[in-house]
C-alpha positions as CSV (number, residue, x, y, z in Angstrom):
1,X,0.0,0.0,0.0
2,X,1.4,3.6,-0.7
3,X,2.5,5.7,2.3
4,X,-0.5,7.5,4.4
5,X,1.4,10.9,3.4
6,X,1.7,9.9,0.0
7,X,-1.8,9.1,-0.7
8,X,-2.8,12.1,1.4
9,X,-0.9,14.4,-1.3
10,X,-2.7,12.4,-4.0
11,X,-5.8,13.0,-2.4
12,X,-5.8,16.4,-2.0
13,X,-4.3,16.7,-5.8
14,X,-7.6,14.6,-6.8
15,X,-9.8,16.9,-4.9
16,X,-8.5,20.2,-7.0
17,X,-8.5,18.3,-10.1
18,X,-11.9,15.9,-9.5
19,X,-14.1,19.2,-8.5
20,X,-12.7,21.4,-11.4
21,X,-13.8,18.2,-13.9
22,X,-17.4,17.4,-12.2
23,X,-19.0,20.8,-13.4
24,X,-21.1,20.6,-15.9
25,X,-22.2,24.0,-17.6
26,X,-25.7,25.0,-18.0
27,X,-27.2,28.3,-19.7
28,X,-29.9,28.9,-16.5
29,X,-28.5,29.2,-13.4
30,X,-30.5,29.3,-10.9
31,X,-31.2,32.3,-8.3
32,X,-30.5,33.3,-5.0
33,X,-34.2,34.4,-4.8
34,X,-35.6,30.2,-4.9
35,X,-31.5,28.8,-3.8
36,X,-29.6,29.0,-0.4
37,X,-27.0,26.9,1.3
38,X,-29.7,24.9,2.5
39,X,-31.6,24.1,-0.9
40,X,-28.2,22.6,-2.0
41,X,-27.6,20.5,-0.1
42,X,-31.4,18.9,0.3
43,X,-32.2,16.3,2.6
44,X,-30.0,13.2,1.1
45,X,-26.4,13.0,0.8
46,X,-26.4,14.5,-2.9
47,X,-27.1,17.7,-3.9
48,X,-30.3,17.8,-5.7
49,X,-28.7,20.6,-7.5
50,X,-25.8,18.7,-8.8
51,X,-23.4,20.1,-11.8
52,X,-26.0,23.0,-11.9
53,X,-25.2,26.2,-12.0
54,X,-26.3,28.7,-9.0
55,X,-26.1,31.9,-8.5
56,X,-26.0,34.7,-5.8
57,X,-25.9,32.2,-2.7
58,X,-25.9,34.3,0.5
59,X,-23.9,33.3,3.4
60,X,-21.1,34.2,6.0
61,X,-17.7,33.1,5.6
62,X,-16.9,30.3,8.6
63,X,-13.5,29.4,8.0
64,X,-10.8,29.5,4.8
65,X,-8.6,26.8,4.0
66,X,-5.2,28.1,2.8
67,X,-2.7,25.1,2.9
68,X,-3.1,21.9,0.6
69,X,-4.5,21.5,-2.9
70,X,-8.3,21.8,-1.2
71,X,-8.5,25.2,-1.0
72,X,-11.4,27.1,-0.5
73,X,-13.5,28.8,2.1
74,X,-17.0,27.3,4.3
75,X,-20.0,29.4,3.8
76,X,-23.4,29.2,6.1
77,X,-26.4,30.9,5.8
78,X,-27.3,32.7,9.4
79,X,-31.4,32.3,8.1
80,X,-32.0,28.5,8.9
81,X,-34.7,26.5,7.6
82,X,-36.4,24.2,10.2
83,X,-35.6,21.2,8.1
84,X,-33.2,19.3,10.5
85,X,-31.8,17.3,7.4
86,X,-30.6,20.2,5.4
87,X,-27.1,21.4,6.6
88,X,-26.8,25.3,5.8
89,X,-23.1,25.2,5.2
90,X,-21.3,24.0,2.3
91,X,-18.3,24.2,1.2
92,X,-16.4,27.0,-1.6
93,X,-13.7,25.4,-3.8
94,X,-11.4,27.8,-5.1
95,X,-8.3,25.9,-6.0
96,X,-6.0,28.9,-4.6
97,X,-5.8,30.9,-1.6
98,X,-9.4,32.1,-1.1
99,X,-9.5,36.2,-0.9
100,X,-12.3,36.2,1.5
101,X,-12.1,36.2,5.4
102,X,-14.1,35.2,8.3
103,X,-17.0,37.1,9.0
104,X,-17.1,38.5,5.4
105,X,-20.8,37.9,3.9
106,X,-21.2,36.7,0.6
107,X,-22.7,35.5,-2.5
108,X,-21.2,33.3,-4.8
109,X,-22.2,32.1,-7.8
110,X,-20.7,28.7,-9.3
111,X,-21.7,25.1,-10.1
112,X,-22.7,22.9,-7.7
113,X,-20.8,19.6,-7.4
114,X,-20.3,16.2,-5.4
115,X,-16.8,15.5,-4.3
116,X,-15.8,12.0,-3.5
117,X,-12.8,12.2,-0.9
118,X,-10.4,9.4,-1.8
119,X,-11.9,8.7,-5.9
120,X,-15.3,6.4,-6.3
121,X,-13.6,3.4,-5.7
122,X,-12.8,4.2,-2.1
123,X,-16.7,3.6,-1.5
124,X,-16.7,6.9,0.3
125,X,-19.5,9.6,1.0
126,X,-19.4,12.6,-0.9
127,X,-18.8,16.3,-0.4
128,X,-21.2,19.0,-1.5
129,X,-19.4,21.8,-2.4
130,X,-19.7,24.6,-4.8
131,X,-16.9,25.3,-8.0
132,X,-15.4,27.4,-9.8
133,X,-16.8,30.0,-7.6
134,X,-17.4,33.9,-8.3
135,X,-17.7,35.5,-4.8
136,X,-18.9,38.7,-4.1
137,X,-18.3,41.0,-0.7
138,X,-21.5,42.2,0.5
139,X,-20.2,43.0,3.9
140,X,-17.5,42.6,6.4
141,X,-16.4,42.1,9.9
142,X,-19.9,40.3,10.6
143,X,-20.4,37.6,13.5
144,X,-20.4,34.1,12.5
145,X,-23.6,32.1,12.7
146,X,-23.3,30.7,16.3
147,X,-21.8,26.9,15.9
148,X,-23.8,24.0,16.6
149,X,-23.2,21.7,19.9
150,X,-22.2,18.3,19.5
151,X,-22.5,16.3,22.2
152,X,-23.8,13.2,24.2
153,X,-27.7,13.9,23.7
154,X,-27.1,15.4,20.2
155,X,-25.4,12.4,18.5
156,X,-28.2,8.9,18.2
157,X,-26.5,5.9,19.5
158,X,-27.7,4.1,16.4
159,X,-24.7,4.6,14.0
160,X,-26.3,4.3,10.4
161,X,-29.0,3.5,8.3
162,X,-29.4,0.1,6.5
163,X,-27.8,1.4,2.6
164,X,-30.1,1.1,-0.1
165,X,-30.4,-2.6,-2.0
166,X,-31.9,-1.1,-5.0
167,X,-28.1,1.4,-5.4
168,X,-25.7,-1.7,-4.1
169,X,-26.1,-0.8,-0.5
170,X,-25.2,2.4,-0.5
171,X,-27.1,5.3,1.5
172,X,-26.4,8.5,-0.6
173,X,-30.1,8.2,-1.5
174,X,-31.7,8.1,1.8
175,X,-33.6,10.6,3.3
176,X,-31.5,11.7,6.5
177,X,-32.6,11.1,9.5
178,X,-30.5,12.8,12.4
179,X,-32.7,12.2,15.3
180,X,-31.7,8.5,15.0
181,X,-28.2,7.5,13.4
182,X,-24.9,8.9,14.1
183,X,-24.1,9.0,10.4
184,X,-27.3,10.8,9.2
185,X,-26.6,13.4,12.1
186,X,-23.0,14.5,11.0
187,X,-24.3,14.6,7.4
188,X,-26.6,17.0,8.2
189,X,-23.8,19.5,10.0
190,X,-21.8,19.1,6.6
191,X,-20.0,22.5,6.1
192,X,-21.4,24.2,9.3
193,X,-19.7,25.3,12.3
194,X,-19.9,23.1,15.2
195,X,-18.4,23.0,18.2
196,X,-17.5,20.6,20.9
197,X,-16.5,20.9,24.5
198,X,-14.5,19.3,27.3
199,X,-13.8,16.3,24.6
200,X,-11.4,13.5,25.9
201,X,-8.5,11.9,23.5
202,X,-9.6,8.7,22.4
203,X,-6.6,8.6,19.2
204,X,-3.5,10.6,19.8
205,X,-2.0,12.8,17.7
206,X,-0.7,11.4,14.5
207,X,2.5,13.2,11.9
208,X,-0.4,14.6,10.5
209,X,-1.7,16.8,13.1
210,X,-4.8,15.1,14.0
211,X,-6.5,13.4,16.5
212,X,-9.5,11.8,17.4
213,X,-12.5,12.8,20.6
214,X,-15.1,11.3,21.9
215,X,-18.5,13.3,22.4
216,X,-19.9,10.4,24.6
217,X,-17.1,10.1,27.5
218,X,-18.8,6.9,28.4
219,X,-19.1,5.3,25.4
220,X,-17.3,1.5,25.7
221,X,-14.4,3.7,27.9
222,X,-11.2,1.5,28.4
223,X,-9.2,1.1,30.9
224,X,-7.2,4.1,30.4
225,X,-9.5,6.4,28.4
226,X,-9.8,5.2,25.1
227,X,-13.2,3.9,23.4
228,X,-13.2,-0.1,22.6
229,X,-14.0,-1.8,19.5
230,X,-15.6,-4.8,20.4
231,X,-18.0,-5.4,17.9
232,X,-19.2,-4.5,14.2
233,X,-22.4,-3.1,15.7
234,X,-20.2,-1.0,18.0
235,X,-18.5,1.4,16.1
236,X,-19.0,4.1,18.6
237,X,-21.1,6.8,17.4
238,X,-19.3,9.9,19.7
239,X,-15.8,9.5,18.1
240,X,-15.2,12.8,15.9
241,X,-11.7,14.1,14.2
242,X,-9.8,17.0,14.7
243,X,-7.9,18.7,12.8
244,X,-7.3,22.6,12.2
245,X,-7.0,25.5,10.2
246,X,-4.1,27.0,12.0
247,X,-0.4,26.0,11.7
248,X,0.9,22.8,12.5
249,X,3.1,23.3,14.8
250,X,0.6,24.9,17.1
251,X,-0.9,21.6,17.1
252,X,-1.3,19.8,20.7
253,X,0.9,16.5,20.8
254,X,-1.8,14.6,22.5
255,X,-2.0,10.8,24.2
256,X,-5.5,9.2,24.7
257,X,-7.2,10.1,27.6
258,X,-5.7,13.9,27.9
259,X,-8.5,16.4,27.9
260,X,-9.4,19.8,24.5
261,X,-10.6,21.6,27.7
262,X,-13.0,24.5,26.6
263,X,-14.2,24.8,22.9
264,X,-12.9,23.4,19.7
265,X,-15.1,25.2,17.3
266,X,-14.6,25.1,13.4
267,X,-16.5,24.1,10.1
268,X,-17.6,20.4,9.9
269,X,-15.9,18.7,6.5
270,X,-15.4,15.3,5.6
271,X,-12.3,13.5,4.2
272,X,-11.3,10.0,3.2
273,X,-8.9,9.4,6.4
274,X,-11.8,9.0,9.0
275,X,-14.9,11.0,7.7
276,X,-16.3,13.5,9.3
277,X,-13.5,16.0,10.8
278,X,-14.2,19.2,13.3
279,X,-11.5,21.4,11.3
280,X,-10.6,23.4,14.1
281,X,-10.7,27.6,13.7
282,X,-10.1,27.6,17.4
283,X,-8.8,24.5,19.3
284,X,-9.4,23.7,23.3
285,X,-6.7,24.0,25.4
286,X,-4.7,20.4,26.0
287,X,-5.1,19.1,29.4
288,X,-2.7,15.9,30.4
289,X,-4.3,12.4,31.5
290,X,-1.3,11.6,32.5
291,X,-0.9,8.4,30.7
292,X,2.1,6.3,31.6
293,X,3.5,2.9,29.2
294,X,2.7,0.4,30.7
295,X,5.2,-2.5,32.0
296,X,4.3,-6.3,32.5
297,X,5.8,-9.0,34.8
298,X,8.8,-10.6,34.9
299,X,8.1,-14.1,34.2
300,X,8.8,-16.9,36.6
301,X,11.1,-19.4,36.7
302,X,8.5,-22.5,35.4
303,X,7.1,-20.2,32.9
304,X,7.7,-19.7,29.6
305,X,7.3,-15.9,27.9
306,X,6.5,-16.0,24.5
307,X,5.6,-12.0,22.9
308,X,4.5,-10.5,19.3
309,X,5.8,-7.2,18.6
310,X,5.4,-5.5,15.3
311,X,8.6,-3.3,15.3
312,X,6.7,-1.0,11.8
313,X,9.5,-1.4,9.1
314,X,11.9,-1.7,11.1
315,X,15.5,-1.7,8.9
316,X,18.9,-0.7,9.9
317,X,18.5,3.3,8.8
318,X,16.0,3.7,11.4
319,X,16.3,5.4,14.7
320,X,14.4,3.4,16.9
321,X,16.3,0.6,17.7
322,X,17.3,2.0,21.3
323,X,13.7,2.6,21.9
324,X,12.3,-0.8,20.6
325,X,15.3,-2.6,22.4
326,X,14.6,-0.7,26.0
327,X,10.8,-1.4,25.3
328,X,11.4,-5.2,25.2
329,X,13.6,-5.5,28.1
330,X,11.9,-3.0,30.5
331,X,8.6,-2.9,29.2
332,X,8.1,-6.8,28.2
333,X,10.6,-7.9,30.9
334,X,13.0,-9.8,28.3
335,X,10.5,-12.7,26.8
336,X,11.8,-16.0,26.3
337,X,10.7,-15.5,22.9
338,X,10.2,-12.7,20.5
339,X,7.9,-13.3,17.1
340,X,8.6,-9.6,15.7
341,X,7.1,-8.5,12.3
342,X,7.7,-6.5,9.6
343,X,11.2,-6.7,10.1
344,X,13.3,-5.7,6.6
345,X,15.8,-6.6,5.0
346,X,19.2,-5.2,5.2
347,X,18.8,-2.0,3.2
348,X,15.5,-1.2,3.8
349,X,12.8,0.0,0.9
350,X,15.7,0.0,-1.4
351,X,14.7,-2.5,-4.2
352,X,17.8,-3.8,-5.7
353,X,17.0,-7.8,-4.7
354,X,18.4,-8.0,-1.4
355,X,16.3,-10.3,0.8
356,X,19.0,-10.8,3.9
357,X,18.0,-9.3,7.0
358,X,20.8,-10.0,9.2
359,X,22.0,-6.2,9.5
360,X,18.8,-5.9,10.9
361,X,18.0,-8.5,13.0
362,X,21.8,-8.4,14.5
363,X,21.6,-4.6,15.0
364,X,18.4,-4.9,17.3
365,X,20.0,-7.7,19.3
366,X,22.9,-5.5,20.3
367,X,21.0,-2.8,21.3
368,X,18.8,-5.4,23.8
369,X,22.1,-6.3,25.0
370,X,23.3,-2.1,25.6
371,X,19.7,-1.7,27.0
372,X,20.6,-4.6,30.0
373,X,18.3,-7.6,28.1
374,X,20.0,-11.1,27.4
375,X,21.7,-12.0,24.2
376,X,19.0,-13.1,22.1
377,X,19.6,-16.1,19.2
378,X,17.4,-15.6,16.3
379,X,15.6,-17.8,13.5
380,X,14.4,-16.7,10.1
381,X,14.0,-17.7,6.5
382,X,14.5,-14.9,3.9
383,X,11.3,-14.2,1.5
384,X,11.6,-14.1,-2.4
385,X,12.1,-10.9,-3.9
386,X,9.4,-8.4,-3.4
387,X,6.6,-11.5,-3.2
388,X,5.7,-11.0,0.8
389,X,3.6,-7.4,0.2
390,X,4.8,-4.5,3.1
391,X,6.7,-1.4,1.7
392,X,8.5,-2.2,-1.6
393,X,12.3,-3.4,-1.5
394,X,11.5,-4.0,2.3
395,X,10.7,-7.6,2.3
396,X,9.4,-7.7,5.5
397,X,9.4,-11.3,7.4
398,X,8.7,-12.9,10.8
399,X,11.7,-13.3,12.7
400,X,11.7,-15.0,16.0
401,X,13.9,-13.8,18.7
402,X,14.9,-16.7,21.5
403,X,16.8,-16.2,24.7
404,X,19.2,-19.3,24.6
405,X,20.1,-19.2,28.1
406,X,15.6,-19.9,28.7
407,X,14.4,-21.8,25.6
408,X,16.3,-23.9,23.0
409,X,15.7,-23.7,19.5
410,X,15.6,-27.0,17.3
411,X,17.0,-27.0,13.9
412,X,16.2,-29.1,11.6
413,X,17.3,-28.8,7.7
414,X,15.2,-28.4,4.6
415,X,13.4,-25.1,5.2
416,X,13.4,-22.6,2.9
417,X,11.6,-19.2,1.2
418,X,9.6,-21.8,-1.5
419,X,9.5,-25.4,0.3
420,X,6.3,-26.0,2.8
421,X,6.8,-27.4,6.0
422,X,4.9,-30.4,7.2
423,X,4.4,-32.4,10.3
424,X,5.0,-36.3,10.9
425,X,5.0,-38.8,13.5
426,X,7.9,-39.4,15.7
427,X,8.4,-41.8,18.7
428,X,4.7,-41.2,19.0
429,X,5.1,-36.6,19.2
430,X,4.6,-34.7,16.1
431,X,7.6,-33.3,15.0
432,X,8.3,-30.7,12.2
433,X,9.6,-31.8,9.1
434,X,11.8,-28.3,9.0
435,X,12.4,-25.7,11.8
436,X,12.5,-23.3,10.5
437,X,9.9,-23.8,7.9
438,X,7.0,-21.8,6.2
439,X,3.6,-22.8,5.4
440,X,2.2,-23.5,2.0
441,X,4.3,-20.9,0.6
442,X,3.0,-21.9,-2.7
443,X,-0.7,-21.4,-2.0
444,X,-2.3,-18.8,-3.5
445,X,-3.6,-17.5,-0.5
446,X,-0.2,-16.1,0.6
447,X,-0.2,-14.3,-2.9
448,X,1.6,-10.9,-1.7
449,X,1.2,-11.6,1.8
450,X,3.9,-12.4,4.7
451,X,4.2,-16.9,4.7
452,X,3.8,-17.7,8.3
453,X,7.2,-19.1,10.2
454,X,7.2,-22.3,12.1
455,X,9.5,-23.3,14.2
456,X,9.9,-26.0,17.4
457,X,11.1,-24.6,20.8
458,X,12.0,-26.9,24.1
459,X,11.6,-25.1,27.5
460,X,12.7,-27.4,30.3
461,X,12.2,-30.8,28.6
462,X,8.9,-30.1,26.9
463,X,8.3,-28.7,23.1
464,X,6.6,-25.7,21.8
465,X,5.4,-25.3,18.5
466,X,5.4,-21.4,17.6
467,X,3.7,-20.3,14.4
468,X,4.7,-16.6,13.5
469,X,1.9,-14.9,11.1
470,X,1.1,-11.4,9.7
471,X,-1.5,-11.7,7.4
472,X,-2.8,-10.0,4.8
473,X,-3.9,-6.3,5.5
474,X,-7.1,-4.4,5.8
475,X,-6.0,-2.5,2.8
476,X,-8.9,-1.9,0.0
477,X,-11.6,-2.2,2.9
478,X,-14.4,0.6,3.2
479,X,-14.0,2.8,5.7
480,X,-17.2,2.8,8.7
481,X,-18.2,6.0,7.6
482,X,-18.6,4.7,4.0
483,X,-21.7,5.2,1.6
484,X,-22.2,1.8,1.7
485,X,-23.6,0.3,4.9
486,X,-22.6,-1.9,6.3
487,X,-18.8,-1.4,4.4
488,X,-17.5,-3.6,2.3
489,X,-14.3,-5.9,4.1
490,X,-12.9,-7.3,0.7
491,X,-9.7,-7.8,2.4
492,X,-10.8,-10.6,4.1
493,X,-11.4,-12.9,1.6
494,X,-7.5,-13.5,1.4
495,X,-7.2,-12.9,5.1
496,X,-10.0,-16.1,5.6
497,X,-7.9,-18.0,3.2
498,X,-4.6,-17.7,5.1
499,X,-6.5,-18.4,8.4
500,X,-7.7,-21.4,6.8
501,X,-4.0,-22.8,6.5
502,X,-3.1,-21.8,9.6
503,X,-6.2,-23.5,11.6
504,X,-5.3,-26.8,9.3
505,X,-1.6,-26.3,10.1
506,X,-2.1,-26.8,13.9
507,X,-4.8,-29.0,13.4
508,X,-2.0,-31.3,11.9
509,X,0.2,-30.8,14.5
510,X,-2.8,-31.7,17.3
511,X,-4.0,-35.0,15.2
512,X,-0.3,-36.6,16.2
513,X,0.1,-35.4,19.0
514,X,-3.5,-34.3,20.9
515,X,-1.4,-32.7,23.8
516,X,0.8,-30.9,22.0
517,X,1.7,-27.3,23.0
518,X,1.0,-24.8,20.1
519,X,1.3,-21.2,19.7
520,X,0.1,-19.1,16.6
521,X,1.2,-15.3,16.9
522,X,1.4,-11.5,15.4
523,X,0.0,-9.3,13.6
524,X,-3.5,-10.9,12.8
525,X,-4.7,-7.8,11.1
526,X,-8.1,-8.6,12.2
527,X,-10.3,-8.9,15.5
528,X,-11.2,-11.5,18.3
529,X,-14.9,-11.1,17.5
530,X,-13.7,-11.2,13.3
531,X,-14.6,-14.1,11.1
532,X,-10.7,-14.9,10.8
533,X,-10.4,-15.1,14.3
534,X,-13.4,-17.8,14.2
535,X,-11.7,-19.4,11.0
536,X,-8.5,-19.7,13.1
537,X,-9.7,-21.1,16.5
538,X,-11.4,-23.6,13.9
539,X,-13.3,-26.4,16.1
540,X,-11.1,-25.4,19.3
541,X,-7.5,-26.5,18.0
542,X,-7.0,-22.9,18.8
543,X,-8.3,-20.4,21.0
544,X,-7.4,-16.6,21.1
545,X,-6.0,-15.4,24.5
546,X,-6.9,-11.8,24.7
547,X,-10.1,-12.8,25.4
548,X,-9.0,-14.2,28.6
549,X,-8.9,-10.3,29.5
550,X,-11.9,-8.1,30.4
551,X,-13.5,-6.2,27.2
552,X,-12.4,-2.7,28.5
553,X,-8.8,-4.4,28.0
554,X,-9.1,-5.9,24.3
555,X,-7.1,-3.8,22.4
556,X,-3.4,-3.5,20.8
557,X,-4.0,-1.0,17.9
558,X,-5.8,2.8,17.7
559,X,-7.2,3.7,14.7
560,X,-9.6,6.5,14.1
561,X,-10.9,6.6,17.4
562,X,-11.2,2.7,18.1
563,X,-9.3,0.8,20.4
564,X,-8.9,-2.9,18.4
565,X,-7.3,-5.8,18.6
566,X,-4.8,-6.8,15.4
567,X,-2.6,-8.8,17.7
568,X,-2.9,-12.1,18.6
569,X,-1.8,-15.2,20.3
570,X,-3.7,-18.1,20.2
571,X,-3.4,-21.3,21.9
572,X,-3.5,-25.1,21.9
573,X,-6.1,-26.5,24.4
574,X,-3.3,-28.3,26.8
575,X,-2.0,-24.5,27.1
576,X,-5.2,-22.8,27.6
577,X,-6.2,-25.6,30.4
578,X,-3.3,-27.0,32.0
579,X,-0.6,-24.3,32.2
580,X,-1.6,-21.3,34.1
581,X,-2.1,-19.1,31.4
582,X,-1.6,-15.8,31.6
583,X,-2.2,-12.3,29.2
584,X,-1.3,-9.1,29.0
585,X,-1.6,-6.6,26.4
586,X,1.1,-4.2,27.3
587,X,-0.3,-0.5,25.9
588,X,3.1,1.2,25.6
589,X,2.4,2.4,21.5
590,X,-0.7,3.1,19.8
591,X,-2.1,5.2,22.9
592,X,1.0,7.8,22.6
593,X,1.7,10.1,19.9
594,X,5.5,9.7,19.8
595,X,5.1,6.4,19.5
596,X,7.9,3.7,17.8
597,X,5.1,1.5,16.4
598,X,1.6,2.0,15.8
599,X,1.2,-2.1,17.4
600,X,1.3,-3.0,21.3
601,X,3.4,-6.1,21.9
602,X,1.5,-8.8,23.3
603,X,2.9,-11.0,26.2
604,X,1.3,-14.5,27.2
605,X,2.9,-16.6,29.8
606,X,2.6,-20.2,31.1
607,X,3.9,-23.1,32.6
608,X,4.5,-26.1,29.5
């Protein structure tokens, strides 16, 4: 997938180029004596004034966008209708520095159009705006229409409306109804000023100068102040973005659960990296939570610690080594063993066939030995040239980390980037036929997509089998505030496949040997309640242990205002019964805006 910055630049490119092509010219415009702000933007999603032309629209200027390729200003009409549906802001597309200000009042005369944030194949809502504008000053210096209140009796707890079957499931056409869904209810504040108040961090601040509230401070609240994602029929109606018009660097470097005490007040837009976005004209003033990284316990002598970490591209140009190395030996307490993905290769994103990550690998290592950790061994298998997906000329791969002086590692020959491992019969105990190997390698299902690592472990006499995964991405899926409802999750289609040869990979494992002990870890890329998780756990050769922790605590990933699980480590049954099993999601990441990785590392302990 292309770089978030990257396809924000492309984004904001398509947006000068996509409105300038939707207009459609027509020889009777029509008047600001039967058309205002509200009369465009009608009661549905679309304009029913669509690539017409209008003239003479009245309104005050709310805010001006100066920066990016989206340039323009948000108008509202101060003389409301008492339609609820009909927002009475909309937004001016100018394509250079607008030369109005706020508080100016207007008209402006232009063609109407219907801008989709992202390009039609995103599945995205659309943005009413008007283009190729000619703006007249009537007046300056005038007060802006007062900004609506969003808040916990304002926004329905019903998220959205069924989509239409009769337009593919998509709800562009509907009537809006705010009273009811979440969805329906920011729609109709589309180019207004709003305003919310006292709002707690539920996402922190990102390199883009955003972040994410929550309008409903008691809306699935985790542990430490975030909002869960525990379900697809809990998408959490109160989370809203921030962003603002003001400089960047004036932008508060937020964690979850800090406080925008006062006001944030700005226009209300919408935009294909989370939907519906306060952009701020005046921000709150940041108040700390507080929030500390959390650190797990040491394990005990009889127990084994096996962790996931997804160390984010990590290659040997990068400057978080220190920090990724301190975080496993003070945070994570030094686990016996380490599955870490999306590790590269030894020059990074340069593509010039290099697959060898021992630079890498070697170069974290030392620096867990600088940071006071033991002197991890380590077990890998280089992919094929640009065939595992991840940034290209990365070739990211699964390594597992082992201390040596805890766990041994048992070799076996015949594993390699294209040869499948298998499991046979031995003395009575399965028994890989390669360790290291990788499964199915061939199989279609692992078409661009990380192969998982197997490998056999022996902690004090008795074998572990450890299966390292990161499968396929969420990439290509619609986004929750997509026209189409419910979204669309192609991705996991492959993701179910891959799961698939996972589940019948243990499986394997446990018809030889029913007690065997077997671990399948990382980056899941989906959730404990998903499909894939069921397709993994299978018929209960498998069970994911996150769910061994209370609800409020599910979570190892933030995105857009939801805490989620992407992290996993299931286990065999003789593990989940017999050995004192025990979890912890250690939160030390994706709550923090300066954090190394956007995963949490996962820890499970227990007695083989």
């Amino acid at each position: 997938m292309p770089s978030r910055s990257s396809a924000r630049l492309a984004a904001l490119t398509v947006a000068a180029v996509c409105s300038a092509a939707s207009t459609v010219a027509l020889t009777s415009p029509a008047h600001a004596d039967t058309v205002r702000v509200h009369d465009i933007q009608g009661t549905t999603r679309t304009s029913p004034y669509a690539g017409q032309k209008v003239a003479d629209v009245p309104g005050i200027v709310t805010g001006t966008r100066t920066y990016g390729s989206s340039k323009g200003f948000w108008l509202q009409d101060p003389n409301a209708d008492d339609n609820p549906a009909t927002s009475e802001g909309v937004f001016v597309f100018t394509s250079s520095a607008p030369k109005v200000a706020v508080g100016d009042s207007v008209t402006v005369s232009g063609t109407v159009s219907e801008y989709v944030p992202g390009g039609t194949t995103s599945g995205n809502q659309t943005v009413t705006e008007i283009t190729k504008p000619t703006v007249a000053t009537v007046s300056t210096g005038n007060a802006v229409p007062a900004a609506t209140v969003i808040d916990a009796r304002s926004v329905p707890s019903r998220y959205a409306p069924a989509g239409d079957t009769a337009a593919a499931g998509s709800v562009n056409g509907l009537t809006l109804d705010p009273a009811k869904y979440a969805l329906d209810y920011y729609e109709s504040l589309e180019g207004m000023n709003v305003q919310v108040s006292d709002a707690r961090v539920i996402t922190a601040t990102d390199p883009y100068s955003e972040l994410w509230v929550t309008v409903k401070p008691r809306e699935h609240r985790s542990k430490r102040g975030g909002t869960v994602y525990g379900s697809y029929d809990s998408q959490n109606t109160g989370r809203l973005q921030i962003q603002s018009l003001g400089a960047t660097a004036d932008f508060p470097k937020a964690n979850v659960g800090d406080t925008l005490e006062g006001t944030t007040t700005g226009p209300m837009d919408y935009n294909q990296f989370g939907g519906y976005t306060l952009v701020a004209s005046r921000l709150g003033t940041l108040k700390s939570g507080g929030l500390q990284r959390e650190t797990t316990r040491k394990q005990g002598r009889g127990e084994l610690a096996v962790a996931t970490y997804n160390v984010e591209n990590l290659d040997p140009s990068d400057k978080t080594f220190e920090a990724h190395a301190a975080a496993i030996v003070n945070n994570l307490k030094s686990p016996d063993i380490v599955s870490l993905e999306e590790i590269q290769d030894n020059n990074g994103a340069t593509d010039d066939g290099t697959v060898d990550a021992s630079t890498t690998v070697n170069k974290l290592i030392d620096a867990i030995v600088a940071a006071g950790g033991p002197k991890y061994d380590w077990r890998s298998i280089n992919p094929v040239n640009d065939q595992d997906g991840g940034e290209p000329g990365g070739n990211i791969r699964q390594v597992f980390l082992f201390n040596p002086e805890r766990v041994s590692f048992t070799d076996r020959a015949g594993g390699d980037s294209t040869t499948a491992v298998s499991v046979t019969k031995v003395h009575g105990k399965a028994q890989l036929t390669a360790s290291p190997g990788r499964i199915a390698p061939a199989d279609d299902a692992w078409k661009s997509s990380r192969k998982p690592l197997a490998g056999e472990f022996v902690f004090r006499g008795r074998t572990v089998f450890v299966i390292a995964n990161h499968l396929n991405s969420k990439g290509g899926d619609q986004g929750l505030t997509a026209q189409y409802q419910p979204p669309v999750r192609s991705s996991e289609t492959q993701r179910h496949a891959q799961a698939t040869l996972v589940n019948a990979f243990a499986k394997s494992i446990l018809s030889v040997q029913r007690n065997a002990d077997v671990i399948a870890l990382g980056d899941m890329n989906d959730f404990e309640f998903s499909d894939t998780a069921k397709i993994l756990e299978g018929h209960g050769e498998l069970w994911s242990a996150i769910k061994s922790l209370p609800k409020k605590e599910r979570y190892t990933y933030d995105y857009q205002g939801n805490q989620q699980v992407l992290d996993q480590i299931l286990v065999s049954p003789s593990i989940r019964r017999d050995c004192g099993l025990d979890y912890d999601s250690v939160h030390i990441n994706s709550e923090f805006n300066d954090q190394i990785s956007d995963h949490d590392p996962q820890v499970l302990r227990f007695r083989p």
